[in-house]
N, C-alpha and C positions, 0 to 999 in steps of 0.2 A: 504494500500500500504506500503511496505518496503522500506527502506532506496535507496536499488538496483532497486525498481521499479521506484521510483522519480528521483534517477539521470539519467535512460534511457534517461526517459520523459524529463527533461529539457536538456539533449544532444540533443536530435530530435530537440525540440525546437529553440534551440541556432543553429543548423546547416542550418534550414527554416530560421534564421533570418542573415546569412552571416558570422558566428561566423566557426572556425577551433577550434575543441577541442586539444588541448595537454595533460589534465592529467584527464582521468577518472578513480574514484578507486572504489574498491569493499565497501562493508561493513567492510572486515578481513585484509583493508589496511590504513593505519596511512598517514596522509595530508589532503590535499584541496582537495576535494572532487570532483570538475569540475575546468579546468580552461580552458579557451578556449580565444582565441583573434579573432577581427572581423577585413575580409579583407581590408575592406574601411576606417574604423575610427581609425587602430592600437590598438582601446581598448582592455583593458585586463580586462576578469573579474573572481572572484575568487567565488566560490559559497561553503558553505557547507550547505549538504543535511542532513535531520533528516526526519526517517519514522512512519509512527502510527502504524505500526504491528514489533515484530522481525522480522529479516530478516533467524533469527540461529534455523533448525530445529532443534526440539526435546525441544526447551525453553518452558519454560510456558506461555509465550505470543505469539508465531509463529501461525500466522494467525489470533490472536483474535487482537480487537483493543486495543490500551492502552488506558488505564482509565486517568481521568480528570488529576487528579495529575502527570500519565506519562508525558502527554500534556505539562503540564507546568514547567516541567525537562526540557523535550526536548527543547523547545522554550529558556527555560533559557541556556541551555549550546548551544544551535545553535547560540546563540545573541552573547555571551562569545567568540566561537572559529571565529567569522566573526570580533567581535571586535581586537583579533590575530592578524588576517589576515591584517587587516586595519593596525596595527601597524607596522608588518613585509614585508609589499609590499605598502612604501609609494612612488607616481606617480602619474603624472596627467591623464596618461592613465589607471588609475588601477583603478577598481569598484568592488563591492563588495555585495553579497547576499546572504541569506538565502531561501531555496529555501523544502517546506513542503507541505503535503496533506492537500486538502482543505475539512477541516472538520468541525464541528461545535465548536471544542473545540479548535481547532488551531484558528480560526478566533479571538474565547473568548478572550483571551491571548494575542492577534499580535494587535484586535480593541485596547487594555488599552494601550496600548504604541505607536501606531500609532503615536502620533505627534513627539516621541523621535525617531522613526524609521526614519522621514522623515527630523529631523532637523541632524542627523548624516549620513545620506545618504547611508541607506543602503536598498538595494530594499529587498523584498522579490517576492516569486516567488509561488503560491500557482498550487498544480498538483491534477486537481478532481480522482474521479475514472476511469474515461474514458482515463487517461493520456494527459488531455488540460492542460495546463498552462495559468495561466493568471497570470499578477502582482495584486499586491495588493494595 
């Protein structure tokens, strides 16, 4: 799945769970990638997305998966730009997630930090092939 297919997925998601999106962006646009707020609770949550295929025909990786070491680019600078986020949108309504394809390599990566994930309070959001989302 590319980058564009995981933000669908977790738009669809976010709107089944009472959320209003305001900014969704492509692959070829600069910012927060989802941000949506939910009717009832006022929350605002700030998500960026990262894909395990390119999303850019004609790359060398468009449609293949990325390899272990992609994986853990990605994860690294998806942690990076959520941590941004967390600095530049401080609020009690504002939450905050990482939101990636549930793969085996994304898991590898996301399990080794898992407890530094959970003590900074940042969800992640994993989207299978079928486009489910589940948290992590």
């Amino acid at each position: 799945m590319d980058e564009n297919e995981i933000i669908e997925a977790v738009c669809i998601y976010l709107r089944k769970k009472g959320y209003e999106i305001s900014q969704k962006l492509h692959t070829t646009e600069h910012g927060v990638d989802i941000v949506a707020k939910h009717h009832a609770s006022n929350e605002i949550v700030h998500i960026e997305a990262k894909g395990g295929t390119s999303s850019r025909v004609g790359s060398a990786r468009y449609g293949k998966s990325y390899t272990q070491s992609q994986v853990f680019d990605r994860v690294a600078k998806g942690f990076y730009t959520v941590c941004q986020m967390m600095s530049q949108n401080e609020g009690a309504n504002n939450k905050f997630a990482l939101a990636v394809p549930d793969t085996n390599f994304f898991r590898k990566y996301l399990n080794a930090i898992r407890p530094a994930i959970k003590r900074i309070g940042i969800q992640v959001l994993l989207v299978s092939p079928a486009q489910e989302v589940n948290e992590f």
